[in-house]
C-alpha positions as CSV (number, residue, x, y, z in Angstrom):
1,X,-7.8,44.0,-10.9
2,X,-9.9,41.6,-8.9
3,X,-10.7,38.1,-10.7
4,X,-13.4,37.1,-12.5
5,X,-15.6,34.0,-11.6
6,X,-14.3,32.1,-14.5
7,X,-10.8,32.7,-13.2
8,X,-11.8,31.3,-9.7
9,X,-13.5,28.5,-11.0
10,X,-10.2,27.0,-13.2
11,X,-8.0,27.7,-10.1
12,X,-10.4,26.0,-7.9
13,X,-10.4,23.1,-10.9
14,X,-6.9,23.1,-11.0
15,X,-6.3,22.8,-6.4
16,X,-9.1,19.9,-7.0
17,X,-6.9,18.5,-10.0
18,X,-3.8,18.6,-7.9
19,X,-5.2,17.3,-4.8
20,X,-7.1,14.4,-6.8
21,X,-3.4,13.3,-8.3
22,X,-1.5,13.6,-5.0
23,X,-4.0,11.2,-3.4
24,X,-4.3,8.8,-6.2
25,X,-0.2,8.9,-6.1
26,X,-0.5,8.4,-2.4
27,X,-3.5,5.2,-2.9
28,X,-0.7,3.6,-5.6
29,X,2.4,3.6,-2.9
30,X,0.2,2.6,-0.1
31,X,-1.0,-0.3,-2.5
32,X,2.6,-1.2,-3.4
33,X,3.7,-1.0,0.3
34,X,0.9,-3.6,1.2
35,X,1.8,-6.0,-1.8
36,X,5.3,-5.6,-0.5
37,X,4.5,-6.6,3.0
38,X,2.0,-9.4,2.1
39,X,4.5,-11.4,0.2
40,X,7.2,-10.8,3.1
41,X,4.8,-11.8,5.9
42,X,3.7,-14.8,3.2
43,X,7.2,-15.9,3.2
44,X,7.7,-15.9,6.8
45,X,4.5,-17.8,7.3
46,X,5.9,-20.6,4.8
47,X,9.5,-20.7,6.7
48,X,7.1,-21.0,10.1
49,X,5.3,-23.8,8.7
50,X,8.5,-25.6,7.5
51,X,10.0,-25.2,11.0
52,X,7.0,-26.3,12.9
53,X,6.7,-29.3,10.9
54,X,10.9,-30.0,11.1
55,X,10.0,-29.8,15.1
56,X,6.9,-32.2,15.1
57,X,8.8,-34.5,13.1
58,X,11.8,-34.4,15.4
59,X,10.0,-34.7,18.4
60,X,7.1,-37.6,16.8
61,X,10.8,-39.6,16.1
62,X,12.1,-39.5,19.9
């Protein structure tokens, strides 16, 4: 028996409905990922900055 419009519809609803969640699933771990990798780049940053400046103050007391 072929399907009737109605039937269609809701399983073209429900493909939009999963494809919607996958990509809002994806959007969250990408966002985590990012946070992630901001605070690890931030901390690197911080132990730069506390090297540089153990450096100039070595080299300013020569």
């Amino acid at each position: 028996m072929a399907e009737s419009p109605s039937d269609r519809i809701e399983q073209a609803l429900a493909r939009i409905e999963a494809a919607a969640a996958a990509r809002a699933y994806a959007t969250a771990r990408l966002a985590t990922r990012h946070a992630k990798l901001r605070a690890r780049i931030g901390d690197a940053v911080t132990s730069l900055d506390a090297l540089i400046a153990r450096e100039s103050a070595s080299v300013e007391a020569d």
